[in-house]
N, C-alpha and C positions, 0 to 999 in steps of 0.2 A: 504494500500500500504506500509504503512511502516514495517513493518513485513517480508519485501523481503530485505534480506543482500543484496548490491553491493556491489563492490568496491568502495575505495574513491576515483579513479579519472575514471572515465568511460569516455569515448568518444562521446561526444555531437552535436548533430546536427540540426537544425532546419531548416525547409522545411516552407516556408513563402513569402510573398511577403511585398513591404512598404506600398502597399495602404489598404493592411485588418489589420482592426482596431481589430481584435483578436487577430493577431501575433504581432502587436503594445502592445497589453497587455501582449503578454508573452515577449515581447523586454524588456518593461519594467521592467517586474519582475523582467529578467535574469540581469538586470545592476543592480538590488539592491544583487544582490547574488556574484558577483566578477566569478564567475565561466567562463572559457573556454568554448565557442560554437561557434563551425561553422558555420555562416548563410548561407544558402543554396536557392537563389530566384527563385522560382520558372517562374516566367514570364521573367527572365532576362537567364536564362540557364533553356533549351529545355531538358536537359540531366538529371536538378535534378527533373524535373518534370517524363520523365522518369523511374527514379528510386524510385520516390516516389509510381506511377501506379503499378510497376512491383513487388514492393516490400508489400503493403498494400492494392491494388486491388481498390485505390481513389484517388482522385485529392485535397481530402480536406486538407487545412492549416486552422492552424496551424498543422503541426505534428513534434511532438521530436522521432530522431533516436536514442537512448540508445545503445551503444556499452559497456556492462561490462566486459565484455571478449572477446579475439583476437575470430570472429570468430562466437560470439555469440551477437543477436539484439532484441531490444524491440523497439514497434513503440508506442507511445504517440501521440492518438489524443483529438482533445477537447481542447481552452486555459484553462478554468479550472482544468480539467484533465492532463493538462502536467505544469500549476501550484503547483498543489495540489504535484504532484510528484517530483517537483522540493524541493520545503518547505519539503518534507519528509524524504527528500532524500543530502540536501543538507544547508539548512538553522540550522545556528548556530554552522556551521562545520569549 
């Protein structure tokens, strides 16, 4: 993953709820990082669940929405996997 240039500040978003203990591990992560992200809960707004459906064809959380460019989206599923992307991407920055 790391071998894909973004921008340095891309547009973050996390699709999650507080009672899964996976989006709990990517919460986590995201507070050791300082980084900007949108928490998006899904059980609490009907809308971003929604958008998450329409958008990646599941309901699964955790998922990270990557905005690098006006326009352009990448969907990160998996806590590991939108871990992994985070540290890649954003760790020691």
């Amino acid at each position: 993953m790391a071998d894909q240039q973004e921008p340095k500040n891309p547009s973050l978003s996390l699709y999650e709820y507080s009672s899964c203990p996976y989006c709990a591990r990517v919460r986590s992560f995201l507070g050791s990082l300082g980084e900007t992200v949108e928490f998006r809960d899904v059980s609490r707004d009907r809308s971003h669940l929604e958008d998450l459906v329409r958008a990646t064809g599941s309901q699964m959380v955790p998922c990270l929405r990557v905005e690098p460019n006006e326009g352009e989206v990448r969907w990160v599923h998996e806590s590991a996997d939108i871990i992994e992307y985070l540290r890649d991407h954003f760790a020691g920055s």
